[in-house]
C-alpha positions in Angstrom: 99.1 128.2 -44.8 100.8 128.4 -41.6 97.8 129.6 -39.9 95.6 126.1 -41.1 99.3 124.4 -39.9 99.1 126.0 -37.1 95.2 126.1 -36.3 95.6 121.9 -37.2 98.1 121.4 -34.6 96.1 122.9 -31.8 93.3 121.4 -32.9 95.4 117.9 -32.6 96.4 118.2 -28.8 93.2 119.2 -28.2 92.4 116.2 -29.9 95.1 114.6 -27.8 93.3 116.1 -24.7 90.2 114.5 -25.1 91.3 111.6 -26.1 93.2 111.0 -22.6 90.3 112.2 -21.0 88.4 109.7 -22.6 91.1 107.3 -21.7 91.1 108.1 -17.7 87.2 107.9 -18.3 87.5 104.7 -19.9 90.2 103.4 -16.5 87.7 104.7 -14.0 85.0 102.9 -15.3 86.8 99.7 -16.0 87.7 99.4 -12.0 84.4 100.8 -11.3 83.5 96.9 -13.3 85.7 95.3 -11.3 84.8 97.0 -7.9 80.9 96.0 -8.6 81.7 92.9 -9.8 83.4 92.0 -6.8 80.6 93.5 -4.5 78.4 90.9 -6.7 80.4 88.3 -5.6 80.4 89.3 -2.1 76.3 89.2 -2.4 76.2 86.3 -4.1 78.5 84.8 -1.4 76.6 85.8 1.5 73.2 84.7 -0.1 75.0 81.3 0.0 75.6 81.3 3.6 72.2 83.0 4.7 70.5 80.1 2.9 72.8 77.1 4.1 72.0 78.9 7.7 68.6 79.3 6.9 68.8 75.7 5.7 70.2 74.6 9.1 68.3 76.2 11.4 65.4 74.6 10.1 66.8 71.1 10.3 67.0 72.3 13.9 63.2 73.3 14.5 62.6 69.8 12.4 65.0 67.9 15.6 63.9 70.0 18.0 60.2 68.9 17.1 61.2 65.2 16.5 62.9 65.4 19.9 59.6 67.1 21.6 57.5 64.1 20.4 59.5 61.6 21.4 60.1 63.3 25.0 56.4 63.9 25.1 55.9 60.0 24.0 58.1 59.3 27.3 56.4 61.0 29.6 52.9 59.7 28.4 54.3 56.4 29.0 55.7 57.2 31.7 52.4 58.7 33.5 50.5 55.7 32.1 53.0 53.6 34.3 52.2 55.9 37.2 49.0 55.5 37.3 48.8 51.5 36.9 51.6 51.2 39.7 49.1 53.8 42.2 46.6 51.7 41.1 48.3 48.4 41.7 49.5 50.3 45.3 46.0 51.0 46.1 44.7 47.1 45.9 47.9 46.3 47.8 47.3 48.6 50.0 43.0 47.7 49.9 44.4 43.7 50.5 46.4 44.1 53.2 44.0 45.9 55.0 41.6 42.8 54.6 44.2 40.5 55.7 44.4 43.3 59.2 40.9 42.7 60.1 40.7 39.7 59.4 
């Protein structure tokens, strides 16, 4: 009887053992959780900002395009009114060569 006493209480810290084994397991995997969970948020976080940057840089290429147009616009106008003022110069210049010879 005192052997089974005796065999029963080895066989309970060895119980004990495992059990806090178990338990320092059980710890390491719970801040494992809460170190991937955080890593998630850090993802999830960055994602976020890559896509609002994404986001802005192609309201950017959209300006940059609008404002290309427009400047390209300009400067047809602008070499439309050079060429009628040349031409207007070269009549000028055709007229008061008349009124020379003349």
């Amino acid at each position: 009887m005192a052997e089974t006493i005796e065999s029963l209480k080895k066989e309970i810290e060895s119980l004990k053992l495992i059990i806090k084994g178990y338990e320092k397991v059980l710890q390491l995997n719970e801040r494992e959780l809460a170190n991937a969970d955080e890593i998630i948020k850090m993802y999830e976080s960055i994602m976020a900002y890559s896509s609002e940057e994404l986001k802005n840089a192609q309201e950017t290429v959209k300006a940059t395009d609008i404002v290309a147009t427009i400047s390209r616009e300009e400067l047809m106008a602008a070499l439309a009114r050079i060429k009628e003022l040349e031409e207007a110069n070269r009549k000028l210049r055709e007229e008061a060569l008349k009124l020379n010879l003349k």
